[in-house]
C-alpha positions, 0 to 999 in steps of 0.5 A, a space after each residue: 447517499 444511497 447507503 445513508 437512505 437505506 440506514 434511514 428506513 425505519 425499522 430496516 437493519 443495515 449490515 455493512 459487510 466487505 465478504 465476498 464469493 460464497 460468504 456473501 451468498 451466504 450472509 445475504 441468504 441468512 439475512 433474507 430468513 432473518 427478514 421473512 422470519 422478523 417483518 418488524 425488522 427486516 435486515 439488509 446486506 450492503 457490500 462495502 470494498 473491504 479497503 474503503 469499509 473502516 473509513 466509511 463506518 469512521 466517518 458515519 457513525 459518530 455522526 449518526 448515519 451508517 449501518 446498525 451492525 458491521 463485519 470486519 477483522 478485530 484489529 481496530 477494537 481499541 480505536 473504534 471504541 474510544 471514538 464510540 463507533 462500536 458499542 459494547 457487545 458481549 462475544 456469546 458462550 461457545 466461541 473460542 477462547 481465542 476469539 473471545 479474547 480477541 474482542 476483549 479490550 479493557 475488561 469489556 466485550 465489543 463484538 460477536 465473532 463470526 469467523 477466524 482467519 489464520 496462516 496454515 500449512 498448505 501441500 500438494 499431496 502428490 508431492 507431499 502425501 504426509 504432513 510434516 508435524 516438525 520443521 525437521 521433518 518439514 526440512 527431510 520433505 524439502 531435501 527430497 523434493 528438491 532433488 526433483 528440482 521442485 521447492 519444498 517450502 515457500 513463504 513470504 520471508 519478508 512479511 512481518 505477518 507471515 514470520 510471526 508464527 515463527 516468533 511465537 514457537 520461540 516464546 518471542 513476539 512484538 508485545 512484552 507486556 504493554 510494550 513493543 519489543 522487536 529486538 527481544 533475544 528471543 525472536 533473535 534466536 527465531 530469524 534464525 531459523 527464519 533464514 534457515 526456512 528462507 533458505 528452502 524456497 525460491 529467492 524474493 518470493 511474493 504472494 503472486 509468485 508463491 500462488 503461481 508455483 504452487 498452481 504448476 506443482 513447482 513448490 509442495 508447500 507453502 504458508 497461507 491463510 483461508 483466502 487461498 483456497 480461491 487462488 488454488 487451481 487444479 491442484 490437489 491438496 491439503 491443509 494442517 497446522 503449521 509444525 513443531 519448532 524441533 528446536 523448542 518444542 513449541 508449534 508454530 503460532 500464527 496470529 489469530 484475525 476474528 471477523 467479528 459483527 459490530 454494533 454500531 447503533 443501539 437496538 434490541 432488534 440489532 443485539 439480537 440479530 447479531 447473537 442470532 448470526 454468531 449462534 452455533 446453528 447459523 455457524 453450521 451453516 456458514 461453515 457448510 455452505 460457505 465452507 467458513 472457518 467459524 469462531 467456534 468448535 462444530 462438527 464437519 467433514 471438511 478436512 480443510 475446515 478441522 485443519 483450521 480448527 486444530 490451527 486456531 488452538 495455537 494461534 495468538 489473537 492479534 493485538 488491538 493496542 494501537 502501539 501494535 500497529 506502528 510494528 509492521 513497517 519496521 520489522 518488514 525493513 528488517 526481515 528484508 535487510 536480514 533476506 539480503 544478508 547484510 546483516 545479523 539478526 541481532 542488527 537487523 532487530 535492532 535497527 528495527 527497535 530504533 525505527 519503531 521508537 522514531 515512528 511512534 514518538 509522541 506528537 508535537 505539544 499543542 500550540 496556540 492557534 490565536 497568532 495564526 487566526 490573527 494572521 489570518 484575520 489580517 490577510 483577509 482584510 486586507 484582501 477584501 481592501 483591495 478588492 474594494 479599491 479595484 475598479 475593472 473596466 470590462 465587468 462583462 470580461 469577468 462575468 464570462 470567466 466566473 464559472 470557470 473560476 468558480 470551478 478551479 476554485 472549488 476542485 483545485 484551491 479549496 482543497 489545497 488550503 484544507 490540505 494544508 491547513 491539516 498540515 498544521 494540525 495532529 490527531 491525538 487518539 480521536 481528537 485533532 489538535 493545533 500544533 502549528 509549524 511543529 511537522 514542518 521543522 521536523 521534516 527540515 531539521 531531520 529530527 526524524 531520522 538521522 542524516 545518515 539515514 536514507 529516510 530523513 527528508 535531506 537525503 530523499 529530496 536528494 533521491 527525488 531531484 536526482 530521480 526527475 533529473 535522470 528521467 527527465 533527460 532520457 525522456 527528452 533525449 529518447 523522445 527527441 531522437 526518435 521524433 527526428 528518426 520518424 519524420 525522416 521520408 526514407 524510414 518505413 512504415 512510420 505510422 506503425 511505428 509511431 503507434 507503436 511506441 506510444 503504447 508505453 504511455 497509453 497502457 496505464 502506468 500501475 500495470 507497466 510498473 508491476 510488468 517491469 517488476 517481474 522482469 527485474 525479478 532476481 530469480 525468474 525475471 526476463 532481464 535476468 533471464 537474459 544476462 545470464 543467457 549471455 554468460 553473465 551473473 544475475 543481478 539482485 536488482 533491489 538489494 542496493 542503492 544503484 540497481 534498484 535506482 536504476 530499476 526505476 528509472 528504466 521503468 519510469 523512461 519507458 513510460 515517459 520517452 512517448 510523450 516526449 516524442 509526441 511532442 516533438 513530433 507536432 512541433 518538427 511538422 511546423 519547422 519548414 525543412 527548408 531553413 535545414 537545407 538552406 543551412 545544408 547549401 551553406 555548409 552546416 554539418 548535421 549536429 550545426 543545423 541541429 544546434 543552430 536551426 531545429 533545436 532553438 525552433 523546438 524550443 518554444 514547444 518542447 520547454 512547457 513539456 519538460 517543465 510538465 514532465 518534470 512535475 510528474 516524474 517528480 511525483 511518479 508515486 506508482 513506479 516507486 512504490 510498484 517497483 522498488 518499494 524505496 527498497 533497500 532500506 527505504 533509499 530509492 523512495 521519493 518525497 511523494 512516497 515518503 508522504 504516503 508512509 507517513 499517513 498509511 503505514 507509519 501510524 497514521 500521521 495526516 498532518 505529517 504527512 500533509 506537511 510533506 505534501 505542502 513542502 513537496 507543493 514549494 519545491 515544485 513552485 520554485 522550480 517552475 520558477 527557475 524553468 522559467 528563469 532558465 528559458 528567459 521568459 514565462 511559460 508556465 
């Protein structure tokens, strides 16, 4: 609300922007001159988190509200302008050619870009003094650093984002023209020296732990972008572009992302802030003062800042088709497929082509909405009939419940139906369309993916059932044992240990995920670290089904064994020992008192806690995804992460997804039933 109010004042430019550090100091100073210098039209800055920033300008724009300019990356040109959130802008003269294409869409102009952002060549030049300008000099700086035992080059091997440059050296790359290729012989001859350069770092290396070595001198270079100049710590180092390919001659060509100003309402006060922030003299600025890699040639010192400039001369702007976009999932599976070596990359770009073809098939066709809105129709009649012939006779009882009512009905049922009445519908471009049960008999029949795939729904409710099985007995198994354990008067300390052990579930679980992540690392994990201290050989945790599976649930038990324990030990408080030690006196053995007296005793309380726990590991959507990632290939996720893919990262399919949510909501409901059944009365 406060953001709409502050679009409304008249005469004010509101800028939404997701900048930070030194170029939002910046951006807000300059807007400041702008203001003093036009009272007319003083303009605003309002931060917006760069995550939430598209979705918010969607949602405002078309309907009138939200900002008179935006700055983000160009991506998402093609769709903005088709639901009319931008409006046509000319990029300026004195940009870079690279830029300008890259907000080019369809013959037109649709912003005035501001900065660049691309990958380069970072190196701690006390270790690497000279910038290699070919991989096989990159290779001959490699092989001596590691006789020092430090690692010569890192990058993200498995990044679809940081392999594209390498794709490109080889006159690869995802588009062919208007269409999506991954399988292109070209960048079949690119994965291999991919797997050659993967060769030269350290195994499974993420962002975290590239920044980390290069910050203890423990790798001399490694591939990034303008962001990590913040993550750099007392280090000295150097930029250059990233190197000739030896093999073909071409330099590695990165992709080219433009910050770009958008025009989102029409106003001669707002075109002209936006020509006036992408000049050349406030590009100076940026430059100088927020050390910002701009959109066109300028003069400086910064050694940094000419290294991206000379980068942006090979880099290849990144594609705007929507088609472009589906990409990402299927080529990151099969770079990580091609980083275990189980397979060639002929096979694994292949797969990647297969994946790409399912996730971006065409929607379901419309159907006709008037059976269901009969339906429909028909429900509610009768519905309000029998409300009508239903006489309560204690109105006053009800009276007392409305407000509670009321409110589970607006947080809880409200939207559920909206959720699963997007399940039957489909965005087509920027138009919703009713296509009935067709995402449901997709998801049942697998017409998907195959059977044989571990991404079809079959085989990931499999994984799911298995998953909540497996959790669900050591979480009660551990959580039993150690409430029997700890009310034992001959055990010490009992109330430091019982606070102890309910730390796993007080820390918050995104954060006990990504601590279990790195001890399972295959390189520099703890629990590796450990095998190998006993003399046995390290494991790949993720590179196969079992381990990885395994991964997760020693991750998800030792969130879940403390609320298990909790419970049981407030239901052993009320079980008199007396009732044990009568059944001692009769001659009982431990595991017969435990059967036939504690057991049957806890019940009551411990069934309603299974059943709840039950639920939760059945959607545990952060340990997947945090742990394993559903790797290898997708196998250990579950329904909840599949969902997730669905409407994030494999095109954006909302009312797919919605449908896995309603199936995963059935499933959850019969199995509430049976507990019910199997505990021989009603507990939920």
């Amino acid at each position: 609300m406060i953001l709409l109010a502050a679009a409304a004042l008249a005469g004010e430019l509101t800028v939404w922007h997701a900048w930070r550090g030194a170029e939002r100091d910046t951006l807000e100073r300059l807007l400041e001159e702008w203001s003093r210098a036009h009272p007319e039209a003083p303009a605003n800055a309002v931060s917006v988190p760069y995550e939430t920033l598209p979705n918010k300008v969607q949602a405002a724009v078309p309907r009138g509200n939200g900002p008179d300019l935006f700055i983000y990356a160009h991506e998402k040109i093609a769709d903005w302008s088709a639901r009319g959130v931008i409006l046509p802008m000319d990029p300026g003269e004195g940009v870079y050619p690279a830029a300008r294409a890259a907000l080019t869409w369809e013959g037109q102009g649709w912003g005035v870009p501001l900065a660049t952002k691309c990958l380069a060549l970072f190196r701690n030049t006390t270790l690497v003094p000279d910038a290699p300008t070919t991989t096989d000099e990159l290779r001959l700086a490699e092989s001596q650093l590691r006789g020092r035992e430090i690692w010569g080059f890192a990058w993200e091997v498995t990044s679809a984002y940081q392999v594209a440059p390498w794709l490109h050296a080889y006159g690869g790359g995802v588009m062919d023209g208007a269409e999506v290729r991954l399988d292109r012989p070209e960048n079949v001859a690119a994965l291999g020296l991919v797997r050659q350069l993967a060769a030269l770092g350290p195994a499974e290396p993420s962002g975290a732990l590239i920044t980390q070595l290069f910050n203890e001198e423990r790798v001399g270079m490694v591939v990034n972008g303008p962001w990590f100049l913040g993550e750099i710590e007392g280090v000295e180092f150097g930029v250059s572009p990233l190197p000739v390919v030896s093999a073909t001659g071409r330099a590695a060509a990165p992709y080219l992302t433009v910050d770009a100003l958008f025009l989102a309402r029409e106003g001669a006060e707002a075109r002209a802030l936006a020509a006036w922030l992408g000049s050349e003299p406030v590009a100076v600025r940026r430059a100088a003062e927020a050390r910002q890699v701009v959109a066109r040639p300028i003069e400086t010192d910064d050694p940094v800042i000419r290294a991206f400039q000379a980068q942006v001369a090979d880099a290849v702007p990144m594609p705007t088709d929507p088609a472009f976009a589906r990409h990402w999932e299927p080529l990151a599976r099969a770079l990580r497929r091609l980083d275990r070596r189980v397979v060639a990359p002929e096979q694994a770009l292949a797969e990647a082509q297969t994946d790409y073809t399912i996730v971006s098939r065409p929607l379901p066709p419309p159907a006709s909405p008037w059976p269901w809105v009969g339906a429909l129709a028909a429900l509610t009649v009768a519905g309000l009939w029998s409300v009508r012939r239903w006489r309560p006779r204690w109105h006053h009882a009800y009276a007392w419940v409305a407000p509670a009512t009321l409110a589970v009905g607006v947080l809880t049922f409200v939207p559920f139906l909206v959720g699963a009445s997007v399940s039957l519908f489909e965005r087509d471009d920027q138009d919703w369309r009713f296509v009935g049960i067709a995402h449901f008999l997709d998801i049942l029949l697998a017409r998907d993916f195959p059977l044989s795939s571990p991404l079809n729904f079959w085989s990931t409710l499999a994984v799911t059932v298995g998953w909540t099985v497996a959790n669900v007995v050591l979480h009660v198994g551990i959580g039993l044992g150690l409430a029997l354990l700890l009310r034992e008067p001959w055990v010490r300390m009992r109330g430091v240990f019982r606070a102890a052990l309910i730390l796993p579930w007080a820390i918050p679980s995104y954060i006990t995920a990504l601590a279990w992540k790195g001890m399972f690392h295959r390189q520099f994990g703890a629990i590796n670290a450990a095998l190998a201290a006993v003399g046995a050989e390290p494991v790949s945790w993720f590179a196969q089904f079992s381990t990885a599976f395994a991964a997760n649930v020693a991750t998800n038990t030792w969130l879940g064994f403390p609320f298990m324990m909790v419970v049981t030990l407030g239901a052993l408080a009320s079980i008199p020992r007396d009732l044990e030690e009568a059944a001692d006196v009769d001659g009982a053995s431990a595991w017969q008192r435990f059967r036939l007296v504690t057991l049957p005793l806890l019940a009551p309380a411990l069934l309603p806690a299974v059943i709840l726990g039950s639920v939760w590991t059945f959607n545990m959507f952060n340990v997947i995804y945090l742990v394993s990632g559903g790797e290898p290939d997708g196998s250990t996720d579950i329904l909840v992460s599949q969902a997730y893919r669905w409407a994030f990262t494999r095109g954006h399919r909302i009312g797919y997804a919605a449908a896995y949510a309603v199936i995963i909501f059935g499933v959850l409901v019969l199995q509430g039933r049976l507990a019910n059944r199997l505990a021989g009365r009603r507990v939920v």
